[in-house]
C-alpha positions as CSV (number, residue, x, y, z in Angstrom):
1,X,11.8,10.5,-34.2
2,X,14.5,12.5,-35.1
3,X,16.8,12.1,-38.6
4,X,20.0,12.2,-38.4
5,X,22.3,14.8,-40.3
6,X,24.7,13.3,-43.6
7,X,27.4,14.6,-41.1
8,X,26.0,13.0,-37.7
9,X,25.9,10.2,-39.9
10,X,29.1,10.0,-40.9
11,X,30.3,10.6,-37.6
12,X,28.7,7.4,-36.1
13,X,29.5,5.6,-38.6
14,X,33.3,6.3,-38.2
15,X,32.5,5.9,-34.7
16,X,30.8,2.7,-33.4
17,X,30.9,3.1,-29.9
18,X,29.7,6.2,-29.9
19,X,26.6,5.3,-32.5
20,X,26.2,2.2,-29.7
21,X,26.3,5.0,-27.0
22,X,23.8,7.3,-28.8
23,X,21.8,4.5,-29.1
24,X,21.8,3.2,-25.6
25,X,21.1,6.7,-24.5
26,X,17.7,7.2,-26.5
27,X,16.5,3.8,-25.7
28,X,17.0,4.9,-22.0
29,X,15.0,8.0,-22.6
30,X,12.2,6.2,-23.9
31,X,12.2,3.7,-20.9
32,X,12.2,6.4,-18.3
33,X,9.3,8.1,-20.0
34,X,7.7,4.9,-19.9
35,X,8.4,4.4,-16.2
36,X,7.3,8.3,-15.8
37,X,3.7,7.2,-17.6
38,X,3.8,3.7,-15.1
39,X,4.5,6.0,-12.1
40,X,1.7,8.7,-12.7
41,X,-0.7,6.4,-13.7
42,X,-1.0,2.8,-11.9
43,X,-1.9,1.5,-8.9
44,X,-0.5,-1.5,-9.0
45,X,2.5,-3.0,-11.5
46,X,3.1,-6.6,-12.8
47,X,5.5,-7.7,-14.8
48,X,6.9,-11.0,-16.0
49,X,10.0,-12.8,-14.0
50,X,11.9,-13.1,-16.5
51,X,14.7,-15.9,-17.1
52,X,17.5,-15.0,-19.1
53,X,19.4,-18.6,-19.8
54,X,15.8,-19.4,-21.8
55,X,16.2,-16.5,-23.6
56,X,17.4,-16.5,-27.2
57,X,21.2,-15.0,-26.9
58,X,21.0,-12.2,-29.4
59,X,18.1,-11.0,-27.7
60,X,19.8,-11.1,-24.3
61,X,22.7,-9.0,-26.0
62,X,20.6,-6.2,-27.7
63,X,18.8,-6.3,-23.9
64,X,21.8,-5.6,-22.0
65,X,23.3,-3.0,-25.1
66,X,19.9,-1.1,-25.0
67,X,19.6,-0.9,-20.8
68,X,16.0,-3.1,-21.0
69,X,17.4,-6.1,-18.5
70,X,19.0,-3.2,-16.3
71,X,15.2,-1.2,-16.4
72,X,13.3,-4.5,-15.8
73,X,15.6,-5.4,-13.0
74,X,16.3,-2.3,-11.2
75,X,15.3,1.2,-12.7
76,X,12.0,0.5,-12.8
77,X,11.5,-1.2,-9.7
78,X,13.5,1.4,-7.5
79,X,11.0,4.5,-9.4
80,X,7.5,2.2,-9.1
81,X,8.9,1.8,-4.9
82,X,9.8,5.5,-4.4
83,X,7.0,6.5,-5.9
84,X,4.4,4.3,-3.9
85,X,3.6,1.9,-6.6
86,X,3.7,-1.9,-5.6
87,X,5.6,-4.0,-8.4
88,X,5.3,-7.8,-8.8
89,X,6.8,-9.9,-11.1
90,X,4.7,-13.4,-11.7
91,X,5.8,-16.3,-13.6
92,X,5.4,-15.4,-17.6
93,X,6.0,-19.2,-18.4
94,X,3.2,-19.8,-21.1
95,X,1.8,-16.5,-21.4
96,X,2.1,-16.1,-25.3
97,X,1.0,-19.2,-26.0
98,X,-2.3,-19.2,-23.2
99,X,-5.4,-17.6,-24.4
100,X,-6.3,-14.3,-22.2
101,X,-9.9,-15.0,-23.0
102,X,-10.6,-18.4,-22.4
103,X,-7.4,-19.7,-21.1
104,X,-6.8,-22.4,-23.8
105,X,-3.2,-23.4,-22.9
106,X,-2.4,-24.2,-26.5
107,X,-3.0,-20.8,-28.3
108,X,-1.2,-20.7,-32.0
109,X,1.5,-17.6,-32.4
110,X,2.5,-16.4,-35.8
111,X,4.8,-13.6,-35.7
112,X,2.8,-10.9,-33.4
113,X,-0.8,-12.6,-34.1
114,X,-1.9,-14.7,-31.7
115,X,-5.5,-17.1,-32.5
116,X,-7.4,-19.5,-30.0
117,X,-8.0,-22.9,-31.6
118,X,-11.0,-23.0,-29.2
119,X,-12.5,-19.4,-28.7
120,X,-11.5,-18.1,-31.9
121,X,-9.9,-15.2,-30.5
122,X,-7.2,-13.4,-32.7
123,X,-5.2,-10.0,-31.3
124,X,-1.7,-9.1,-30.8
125,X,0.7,-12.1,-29.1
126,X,2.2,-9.4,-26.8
127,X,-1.6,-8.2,-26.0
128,X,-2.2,-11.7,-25.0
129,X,0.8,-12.2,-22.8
130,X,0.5,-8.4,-20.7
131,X,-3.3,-9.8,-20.0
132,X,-1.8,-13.1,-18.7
133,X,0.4,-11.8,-16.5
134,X,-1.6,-9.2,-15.5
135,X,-4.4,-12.0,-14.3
136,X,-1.5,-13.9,-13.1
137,X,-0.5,-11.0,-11.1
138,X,-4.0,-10.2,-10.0
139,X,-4.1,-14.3,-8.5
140,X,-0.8,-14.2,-6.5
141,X,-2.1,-10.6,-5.0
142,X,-6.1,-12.3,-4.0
143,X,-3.6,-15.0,-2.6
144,X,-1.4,-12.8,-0.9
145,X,-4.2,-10.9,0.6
146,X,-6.1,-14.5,1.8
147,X,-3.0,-15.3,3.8
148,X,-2.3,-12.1,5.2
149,X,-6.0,-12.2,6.6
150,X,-5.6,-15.3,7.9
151,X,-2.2,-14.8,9.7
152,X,-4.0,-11.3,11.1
153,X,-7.0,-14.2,12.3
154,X,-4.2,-16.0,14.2
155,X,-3.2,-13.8,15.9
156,X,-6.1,-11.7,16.8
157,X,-5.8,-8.3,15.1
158,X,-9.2,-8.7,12.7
């Protein structure tokens, strides 16, 4: 992380679009390395179909400011496809609150811990939703693969 001179300081702060454009810049950088790492590394990408009008609006705002929605909806798609990499995006309706281990529907949140009433589980609420979606993702794929075969039977070409 890099510290920022009294002078570079100064500067933004006399400057607030160009503090929001530095800003917007780095987060950018980190995403594409991200994506880099995603690209190199997996197989197979899901991510959560995200719906914006649900979305607390401050969040939405610092999304858009920072170039997150843009990544999720477009950079890193267009990368994960030109580099080979299948992406899907599954329904994320639940998954903080559903328990990855047991799948308890009704899983307690508190900040960024979450616990299972009924298994007793306790790790880190975004933890809990990646392993959701990632199961969720895993479903729609065995499902997408069952019809597939079965439209191949139709026709012949097993």
């Amino acid at each position: 992380t890099l510290t920022p001179t009294a002078e570079v300081e100064q500067l933004l702060t006399a400057h607030p679009e160009l503090a929001a454009r530095v800003q917007y810049e780095l987060q950018r950088a980190t995403l594409l390395r991200f994506t880099f790492f995603l690209v190199h590394h997996s197989t197979v990408v899901y991510a959560d179909d995200l719906t914006y009008p649900d979305m607390d609006r401050n969040f939405v705002r610092w999304a858009r400011r920072s170039g997150l929605i843009d990544w999720h909806e477009s950079w890193l798609h267009n990368r994960l496809a030109a580099a080979g990499v299948p992406f899907e995006k599954v329904d994320s309706r639940g998954t903080s609150c559903r328990c990855s281990s047991c799948e308890w529907p009704h899983g307690h949140r508190q900040s960024a811990d979450f616990t299972c009433p009924k298994c007793g589980v306790q790790m880190n609420v975004h933890e809990n939703a990646a392993r959701n979606i990632l199961a969720r993702g895993q479903v729609k794929a065995r499902e997408w693969q069952q019809a597939h075969n079965q439209t191949r039977m139709k026709r012949g070409r097993v």
